[in-house]
Chimera marker file (.cmm) of the C-alpha trace (Angstrom):
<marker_set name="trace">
<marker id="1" x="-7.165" y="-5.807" z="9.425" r="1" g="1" b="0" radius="0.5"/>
<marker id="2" x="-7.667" y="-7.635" z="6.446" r="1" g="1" b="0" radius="0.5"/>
<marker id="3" x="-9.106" y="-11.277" z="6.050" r="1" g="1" b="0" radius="0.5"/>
<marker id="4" x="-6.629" y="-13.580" z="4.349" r="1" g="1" b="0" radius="0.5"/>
<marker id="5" x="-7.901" y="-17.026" z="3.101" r="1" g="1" b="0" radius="0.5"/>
<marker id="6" x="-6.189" y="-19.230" z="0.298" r="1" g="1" b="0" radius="0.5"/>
<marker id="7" x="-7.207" y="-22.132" z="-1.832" r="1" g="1" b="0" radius="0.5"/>
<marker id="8" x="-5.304" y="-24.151" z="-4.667" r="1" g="1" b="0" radius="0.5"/>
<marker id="9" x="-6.452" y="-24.169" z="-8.173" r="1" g="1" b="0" radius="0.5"/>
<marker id="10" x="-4.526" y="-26.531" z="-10.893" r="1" g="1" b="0" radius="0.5"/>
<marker id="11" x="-1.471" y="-26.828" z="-8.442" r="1" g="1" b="0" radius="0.5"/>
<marker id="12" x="-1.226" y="-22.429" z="-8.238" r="1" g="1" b="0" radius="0.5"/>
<marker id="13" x="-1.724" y="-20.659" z="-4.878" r="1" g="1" b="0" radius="0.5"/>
<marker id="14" x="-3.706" y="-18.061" z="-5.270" r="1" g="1" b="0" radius="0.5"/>
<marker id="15" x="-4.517" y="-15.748" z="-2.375" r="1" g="1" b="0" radius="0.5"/>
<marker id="16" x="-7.686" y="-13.561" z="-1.995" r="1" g="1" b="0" radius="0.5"/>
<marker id="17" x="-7.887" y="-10.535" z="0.561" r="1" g="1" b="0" radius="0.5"/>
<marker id="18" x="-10.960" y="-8.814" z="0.596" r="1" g="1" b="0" radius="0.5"/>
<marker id="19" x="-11.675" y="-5.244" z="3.145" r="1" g="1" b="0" radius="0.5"/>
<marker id="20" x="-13.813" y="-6.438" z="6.170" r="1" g="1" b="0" radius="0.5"/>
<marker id="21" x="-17.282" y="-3.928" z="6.553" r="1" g="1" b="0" radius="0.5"/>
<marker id="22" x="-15.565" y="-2.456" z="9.594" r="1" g="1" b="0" radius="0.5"/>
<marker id="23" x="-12.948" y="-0.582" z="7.453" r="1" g="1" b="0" radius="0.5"/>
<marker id="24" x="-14.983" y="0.031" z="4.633" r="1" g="1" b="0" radius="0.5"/>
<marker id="25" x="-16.060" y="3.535" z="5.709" r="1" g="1" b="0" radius="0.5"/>
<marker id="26" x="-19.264" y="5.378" z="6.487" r="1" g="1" b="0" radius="0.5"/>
<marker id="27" x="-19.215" y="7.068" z="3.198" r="1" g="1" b="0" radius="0.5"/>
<marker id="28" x="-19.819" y="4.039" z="1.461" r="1" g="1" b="0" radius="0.5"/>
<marker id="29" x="-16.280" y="4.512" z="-0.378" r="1" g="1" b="0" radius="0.5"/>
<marker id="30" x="-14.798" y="0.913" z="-1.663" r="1" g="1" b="0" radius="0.5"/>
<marker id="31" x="-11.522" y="0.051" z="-0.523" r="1" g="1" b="0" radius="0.5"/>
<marker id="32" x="-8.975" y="-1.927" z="-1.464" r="1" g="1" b="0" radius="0.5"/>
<marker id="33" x="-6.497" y="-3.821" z="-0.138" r="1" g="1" b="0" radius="0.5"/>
<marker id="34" x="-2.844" y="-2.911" z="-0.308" r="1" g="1" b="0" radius="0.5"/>
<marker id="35" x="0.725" y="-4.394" z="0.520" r="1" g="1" b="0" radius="0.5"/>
<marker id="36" x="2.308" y="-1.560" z="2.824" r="1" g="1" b="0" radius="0.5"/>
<marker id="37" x="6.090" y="-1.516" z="2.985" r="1" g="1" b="0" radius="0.5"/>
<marker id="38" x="8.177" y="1.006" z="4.878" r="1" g="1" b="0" radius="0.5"/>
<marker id="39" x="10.980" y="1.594" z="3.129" r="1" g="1" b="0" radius="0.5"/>
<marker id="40" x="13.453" y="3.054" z="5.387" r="1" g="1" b="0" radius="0.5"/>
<marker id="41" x="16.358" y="0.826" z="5.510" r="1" g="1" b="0" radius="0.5"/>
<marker id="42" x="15.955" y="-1.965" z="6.136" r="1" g="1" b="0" radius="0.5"/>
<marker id="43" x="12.302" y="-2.458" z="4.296" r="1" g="1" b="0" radius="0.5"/>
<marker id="44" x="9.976" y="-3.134" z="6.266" r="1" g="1" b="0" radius="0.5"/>
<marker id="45" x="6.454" y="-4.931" z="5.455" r="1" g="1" b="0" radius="0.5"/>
<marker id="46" x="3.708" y="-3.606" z="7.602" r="1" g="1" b="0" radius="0.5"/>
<marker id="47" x="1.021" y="-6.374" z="5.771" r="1" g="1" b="0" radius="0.5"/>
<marker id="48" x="-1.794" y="-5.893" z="3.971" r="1" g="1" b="0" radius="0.5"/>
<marker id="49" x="-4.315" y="-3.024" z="4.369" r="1" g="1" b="0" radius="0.5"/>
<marker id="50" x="-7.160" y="-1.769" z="3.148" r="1" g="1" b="0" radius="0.5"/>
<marker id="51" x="-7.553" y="1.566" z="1.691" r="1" g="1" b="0" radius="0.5"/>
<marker id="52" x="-9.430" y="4.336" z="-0.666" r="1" g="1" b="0" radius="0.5"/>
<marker id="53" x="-8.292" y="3.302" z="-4.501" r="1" g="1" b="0" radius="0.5"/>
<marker id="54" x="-7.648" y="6.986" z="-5.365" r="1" g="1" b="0" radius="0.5"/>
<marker id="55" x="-4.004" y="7.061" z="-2.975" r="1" g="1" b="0" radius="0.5"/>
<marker id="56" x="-1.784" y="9.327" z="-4.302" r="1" g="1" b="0" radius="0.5"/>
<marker id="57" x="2.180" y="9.937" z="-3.361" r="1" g="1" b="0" radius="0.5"/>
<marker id="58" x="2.498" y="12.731" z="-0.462" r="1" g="1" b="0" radius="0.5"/>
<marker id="59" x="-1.090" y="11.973" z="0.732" r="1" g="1" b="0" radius="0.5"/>
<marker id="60" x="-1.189" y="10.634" z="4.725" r="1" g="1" b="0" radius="0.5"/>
<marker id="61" x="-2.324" y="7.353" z="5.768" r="1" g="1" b="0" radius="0.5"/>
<marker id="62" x="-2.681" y="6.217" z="9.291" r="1" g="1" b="0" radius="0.5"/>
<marker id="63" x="-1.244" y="2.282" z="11.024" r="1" g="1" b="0" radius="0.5"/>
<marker id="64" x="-1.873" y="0.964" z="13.946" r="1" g="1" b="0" radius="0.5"/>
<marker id="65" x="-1.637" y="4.387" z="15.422" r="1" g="1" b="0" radius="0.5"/>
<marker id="66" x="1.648" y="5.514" z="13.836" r="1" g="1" b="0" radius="0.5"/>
<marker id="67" x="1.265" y="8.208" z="10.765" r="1" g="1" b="0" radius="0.5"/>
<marker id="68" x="3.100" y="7.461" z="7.069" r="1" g="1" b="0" radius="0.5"/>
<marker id="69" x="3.420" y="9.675" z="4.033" r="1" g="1" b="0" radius="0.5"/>
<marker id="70" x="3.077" y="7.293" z="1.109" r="1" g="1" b="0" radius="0.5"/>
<marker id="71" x="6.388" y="7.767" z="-1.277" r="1" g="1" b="0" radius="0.5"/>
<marker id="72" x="5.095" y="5.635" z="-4.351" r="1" g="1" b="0" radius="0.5"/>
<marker id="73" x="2.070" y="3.294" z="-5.294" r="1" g="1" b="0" radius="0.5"/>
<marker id="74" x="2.619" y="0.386" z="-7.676" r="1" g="1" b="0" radius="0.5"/>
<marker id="75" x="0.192" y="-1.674" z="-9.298" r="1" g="1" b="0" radius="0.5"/>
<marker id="76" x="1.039" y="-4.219" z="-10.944" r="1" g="1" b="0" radius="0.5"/>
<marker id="77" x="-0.628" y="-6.611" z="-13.882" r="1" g="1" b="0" radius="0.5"/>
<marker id="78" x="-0.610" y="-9.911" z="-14.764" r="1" g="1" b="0" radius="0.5"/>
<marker id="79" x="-0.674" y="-11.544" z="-18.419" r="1" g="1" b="0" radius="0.5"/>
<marker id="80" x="-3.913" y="-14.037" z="-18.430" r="1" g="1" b="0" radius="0.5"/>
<marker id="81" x="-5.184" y="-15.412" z="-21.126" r="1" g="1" b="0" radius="0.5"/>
<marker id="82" x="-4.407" y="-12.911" z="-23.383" r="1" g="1" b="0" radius="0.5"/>
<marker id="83" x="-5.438" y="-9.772" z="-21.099" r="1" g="1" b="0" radius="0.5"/>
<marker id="84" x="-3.858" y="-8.002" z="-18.608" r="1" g="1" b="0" radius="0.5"/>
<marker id="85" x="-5.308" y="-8.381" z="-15.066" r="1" g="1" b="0" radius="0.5"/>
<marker id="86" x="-4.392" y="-6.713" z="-11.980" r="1" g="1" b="0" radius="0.5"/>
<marker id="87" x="-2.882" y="-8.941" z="-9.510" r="1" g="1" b="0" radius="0.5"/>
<marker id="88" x="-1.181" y="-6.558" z="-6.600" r="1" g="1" b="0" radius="0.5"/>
<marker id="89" x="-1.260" y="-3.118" z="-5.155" r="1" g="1" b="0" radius="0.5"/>
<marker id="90" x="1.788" y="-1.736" z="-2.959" r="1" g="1" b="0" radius="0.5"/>
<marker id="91" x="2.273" y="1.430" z="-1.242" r="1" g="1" b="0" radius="0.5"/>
<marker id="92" x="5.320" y="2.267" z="-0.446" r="1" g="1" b="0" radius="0.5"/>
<marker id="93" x="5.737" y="4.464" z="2.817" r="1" g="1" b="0" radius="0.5"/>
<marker id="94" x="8.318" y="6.627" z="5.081" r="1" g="1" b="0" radius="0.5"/>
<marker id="95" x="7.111" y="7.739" z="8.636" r="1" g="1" b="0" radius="0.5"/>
<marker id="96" x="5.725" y="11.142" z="8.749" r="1" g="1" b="0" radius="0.5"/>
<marker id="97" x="9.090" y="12.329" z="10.144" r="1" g="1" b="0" radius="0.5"/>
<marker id="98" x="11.660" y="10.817" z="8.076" r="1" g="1" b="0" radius="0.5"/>
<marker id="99" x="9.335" y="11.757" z="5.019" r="1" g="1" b="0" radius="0.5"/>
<marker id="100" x="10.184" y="15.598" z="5.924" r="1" g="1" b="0" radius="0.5"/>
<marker id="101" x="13.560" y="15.172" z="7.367" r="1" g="1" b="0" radius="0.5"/>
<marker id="102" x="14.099" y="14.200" z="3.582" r="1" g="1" b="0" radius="0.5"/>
<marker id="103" x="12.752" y="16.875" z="2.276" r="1" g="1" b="0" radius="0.5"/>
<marker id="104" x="14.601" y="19.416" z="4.159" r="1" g="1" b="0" radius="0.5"/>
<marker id="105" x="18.115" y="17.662" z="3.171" r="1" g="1" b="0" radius="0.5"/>
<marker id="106" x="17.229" y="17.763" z="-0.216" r="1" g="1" b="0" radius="0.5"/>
<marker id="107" x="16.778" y="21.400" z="0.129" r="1" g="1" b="0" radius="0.5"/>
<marker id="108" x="19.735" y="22.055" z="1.599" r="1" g="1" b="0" radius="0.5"/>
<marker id="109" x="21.830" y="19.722" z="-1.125" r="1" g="1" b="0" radius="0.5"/>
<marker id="110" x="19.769" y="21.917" z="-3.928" r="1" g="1" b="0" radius="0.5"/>
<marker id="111" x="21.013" y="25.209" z="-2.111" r="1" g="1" b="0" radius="0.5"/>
<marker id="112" x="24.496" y="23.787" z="-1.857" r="1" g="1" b="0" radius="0.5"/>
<link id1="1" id2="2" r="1" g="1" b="0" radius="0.2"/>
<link id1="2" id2="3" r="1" g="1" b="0" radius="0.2"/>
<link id1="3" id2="4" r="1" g="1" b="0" radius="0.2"/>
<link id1="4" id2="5" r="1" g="1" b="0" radius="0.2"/>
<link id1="5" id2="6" r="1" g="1" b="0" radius="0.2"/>
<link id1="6" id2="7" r="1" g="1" b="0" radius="0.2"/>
<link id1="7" id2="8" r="1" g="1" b="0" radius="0.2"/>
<link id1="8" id2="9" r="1" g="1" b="0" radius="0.2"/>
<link id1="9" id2="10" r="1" g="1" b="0" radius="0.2"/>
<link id1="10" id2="11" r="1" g="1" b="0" radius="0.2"/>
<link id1="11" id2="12" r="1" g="1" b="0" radius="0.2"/>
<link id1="12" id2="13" r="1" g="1" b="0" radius="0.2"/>
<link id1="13" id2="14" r="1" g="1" b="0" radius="0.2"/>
<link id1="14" id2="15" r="1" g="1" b="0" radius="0.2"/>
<link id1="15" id2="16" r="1" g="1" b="0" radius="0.2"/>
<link id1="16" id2="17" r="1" g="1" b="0" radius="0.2"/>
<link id1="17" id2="18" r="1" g="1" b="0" radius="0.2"/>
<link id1="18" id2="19" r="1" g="1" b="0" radius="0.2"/>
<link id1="19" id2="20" r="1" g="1" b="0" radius="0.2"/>
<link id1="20" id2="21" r="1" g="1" b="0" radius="0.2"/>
<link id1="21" id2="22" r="1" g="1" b="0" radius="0.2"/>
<link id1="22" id2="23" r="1" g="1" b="0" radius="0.2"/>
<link id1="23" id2="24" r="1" g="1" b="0" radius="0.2"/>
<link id1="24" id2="25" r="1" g="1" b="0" radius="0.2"/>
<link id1="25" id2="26" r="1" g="1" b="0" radius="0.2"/>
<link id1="26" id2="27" r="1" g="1" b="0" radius="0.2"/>
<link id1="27" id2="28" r="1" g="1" b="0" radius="0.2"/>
<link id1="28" id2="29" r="1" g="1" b="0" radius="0.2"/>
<link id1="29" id2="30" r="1" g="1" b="0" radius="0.2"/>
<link id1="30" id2="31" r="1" g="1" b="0" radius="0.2"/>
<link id1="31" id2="32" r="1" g="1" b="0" radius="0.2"/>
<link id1="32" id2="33" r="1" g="1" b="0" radius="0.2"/>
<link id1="33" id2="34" r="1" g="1" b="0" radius="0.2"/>
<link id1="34" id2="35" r="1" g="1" b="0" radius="0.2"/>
<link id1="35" id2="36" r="1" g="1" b="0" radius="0.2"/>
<link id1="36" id2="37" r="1" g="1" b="0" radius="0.2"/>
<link id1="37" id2="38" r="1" g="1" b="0" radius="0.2"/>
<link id1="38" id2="39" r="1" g="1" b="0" radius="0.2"/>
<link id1="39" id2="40" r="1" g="1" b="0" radius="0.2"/>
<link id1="40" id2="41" r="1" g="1" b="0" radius="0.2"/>
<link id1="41" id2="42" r="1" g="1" b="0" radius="0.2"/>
<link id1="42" id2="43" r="1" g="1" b="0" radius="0.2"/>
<link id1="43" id2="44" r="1" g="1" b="0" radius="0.2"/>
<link id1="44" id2="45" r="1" g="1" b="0" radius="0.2"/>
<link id1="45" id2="46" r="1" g="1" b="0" radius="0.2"/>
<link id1="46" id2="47" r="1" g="1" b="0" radius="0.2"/>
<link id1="47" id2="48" r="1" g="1" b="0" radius="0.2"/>
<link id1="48" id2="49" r="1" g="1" b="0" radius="0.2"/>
<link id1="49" id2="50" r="1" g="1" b="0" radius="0.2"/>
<link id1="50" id2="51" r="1" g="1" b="0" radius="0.2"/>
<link id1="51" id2="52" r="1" g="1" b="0" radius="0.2"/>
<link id1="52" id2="53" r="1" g="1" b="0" radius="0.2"/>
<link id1="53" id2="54" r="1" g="1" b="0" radius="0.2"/>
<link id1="54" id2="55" r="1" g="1" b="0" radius="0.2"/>
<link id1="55" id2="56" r="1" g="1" b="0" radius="0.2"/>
<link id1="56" id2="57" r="1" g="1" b="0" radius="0.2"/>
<link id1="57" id2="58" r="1" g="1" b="0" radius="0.2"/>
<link id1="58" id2="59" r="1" g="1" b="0" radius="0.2"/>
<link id1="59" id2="60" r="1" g="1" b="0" radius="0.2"/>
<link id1="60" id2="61" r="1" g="1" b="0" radius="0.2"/>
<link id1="61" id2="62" r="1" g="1" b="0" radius="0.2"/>
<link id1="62" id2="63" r="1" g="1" b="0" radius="0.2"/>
<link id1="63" id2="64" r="1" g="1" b="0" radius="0.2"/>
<link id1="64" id2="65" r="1" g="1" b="0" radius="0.2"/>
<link id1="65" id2="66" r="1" g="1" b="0" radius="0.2"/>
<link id1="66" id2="67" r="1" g="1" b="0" radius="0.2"/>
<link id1="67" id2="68" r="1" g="1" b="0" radius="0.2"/>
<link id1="68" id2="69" r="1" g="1" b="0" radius="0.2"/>
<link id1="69" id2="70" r="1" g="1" b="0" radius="0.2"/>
<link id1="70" id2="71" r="1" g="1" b="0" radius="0.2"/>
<link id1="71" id2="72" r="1" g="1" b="0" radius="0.2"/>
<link id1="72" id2="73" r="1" g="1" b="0" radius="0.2"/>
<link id1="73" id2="74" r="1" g="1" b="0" radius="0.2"/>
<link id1="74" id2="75" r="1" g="1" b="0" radius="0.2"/>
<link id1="75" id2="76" r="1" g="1" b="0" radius="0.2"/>
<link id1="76" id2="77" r="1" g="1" b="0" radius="0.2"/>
<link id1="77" id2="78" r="1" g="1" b="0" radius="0.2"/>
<link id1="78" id2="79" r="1" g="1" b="0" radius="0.2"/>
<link id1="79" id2="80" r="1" g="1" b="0" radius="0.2"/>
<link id1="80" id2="81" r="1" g="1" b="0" radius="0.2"/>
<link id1="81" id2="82" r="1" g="1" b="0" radius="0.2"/>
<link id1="82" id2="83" r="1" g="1" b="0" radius="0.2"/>
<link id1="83" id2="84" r="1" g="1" b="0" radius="0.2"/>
<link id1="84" id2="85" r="1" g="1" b="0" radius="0.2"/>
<link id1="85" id2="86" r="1" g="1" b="0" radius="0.2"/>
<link id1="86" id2="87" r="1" g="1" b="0" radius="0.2"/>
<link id1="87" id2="88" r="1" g="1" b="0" radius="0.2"/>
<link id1="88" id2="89" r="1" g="1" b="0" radius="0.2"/>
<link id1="89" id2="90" r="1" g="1" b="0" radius="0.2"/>
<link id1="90" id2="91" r="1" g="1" b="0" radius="0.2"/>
<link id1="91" id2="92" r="1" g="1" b="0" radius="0.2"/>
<link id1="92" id2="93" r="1" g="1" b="0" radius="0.2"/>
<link id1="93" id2="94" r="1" g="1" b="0" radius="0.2"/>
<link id1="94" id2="95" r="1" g="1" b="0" radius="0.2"/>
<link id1="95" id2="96" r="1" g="1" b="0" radius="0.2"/>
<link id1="96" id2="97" r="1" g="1" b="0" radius="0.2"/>
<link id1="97" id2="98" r="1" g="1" b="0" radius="0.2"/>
<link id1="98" id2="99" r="1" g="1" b="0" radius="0.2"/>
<link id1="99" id2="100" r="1" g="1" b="0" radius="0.2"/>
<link id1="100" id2="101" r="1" g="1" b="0" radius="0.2"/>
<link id1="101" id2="102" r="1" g="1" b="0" radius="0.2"/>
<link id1="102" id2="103" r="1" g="1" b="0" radius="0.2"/>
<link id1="103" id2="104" r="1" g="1" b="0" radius="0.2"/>
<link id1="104" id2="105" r="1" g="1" b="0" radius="0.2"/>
<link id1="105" id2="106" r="1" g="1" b="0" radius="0.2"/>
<link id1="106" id2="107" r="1" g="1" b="0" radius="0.2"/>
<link id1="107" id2="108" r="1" g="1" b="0" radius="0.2"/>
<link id1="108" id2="109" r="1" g="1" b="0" radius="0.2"/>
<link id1="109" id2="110" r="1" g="1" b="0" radius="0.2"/>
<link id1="110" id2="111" r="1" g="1" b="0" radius="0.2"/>
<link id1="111" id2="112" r="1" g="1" b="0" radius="0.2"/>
</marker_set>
């Protein structure tokens, strides 16, 4: 679980998450925190996680018990005083089992 505080500079919320020790890892790996959505319809946001910055589509990831395949990962950037900064990281995710029931219709539309 992440640790969400906020404060207000010059009338802009910003919000700072940062990875508590506990899911940092043994293997002294940093990890960053995420904004998970589940996009089977309807999305759905599962909240802000912490994870491994190298995620890559098709790899597994683990929540609160249940196992996702991650479908896309988006950062984005923000224009700040003439640079670009990052200012979010999403992954998108299906459940493990929708993730392959979609690739077995897809198949079968390709064969048809």
């Amino acid at each position: 679980m992440a640790v969400v505080t906020s404060s207000f500079f010059s009338y802009q919320k910003m919000l700072r998450v940062s990875c508590r020790r506990k899911e940092r890892g043994r293997e002294h790996q940093n990890n960053y925190p995420y904004k998970v959505i589940e996009i089977t319809p309807p999305p759905k946001s599962l909240g802000v996680r912490c994870f491994p910055s190298n995620l890559q589509c098709g790899e597994s990831v683990t929540i609160e018990g249940q196992a996702y395949t991650i479908s896309a990962v988006t950062h984005r950037y923000q224009l700040r005083k003439g640079k670009y900064e990052p200012s979010e990281k999403q992954l998108d995710v299906l459940s493990t089992g929708r993730y392959l029931l979609n690739l077995y219709l897809e198949n079968l539309l390709e064969q048809s």
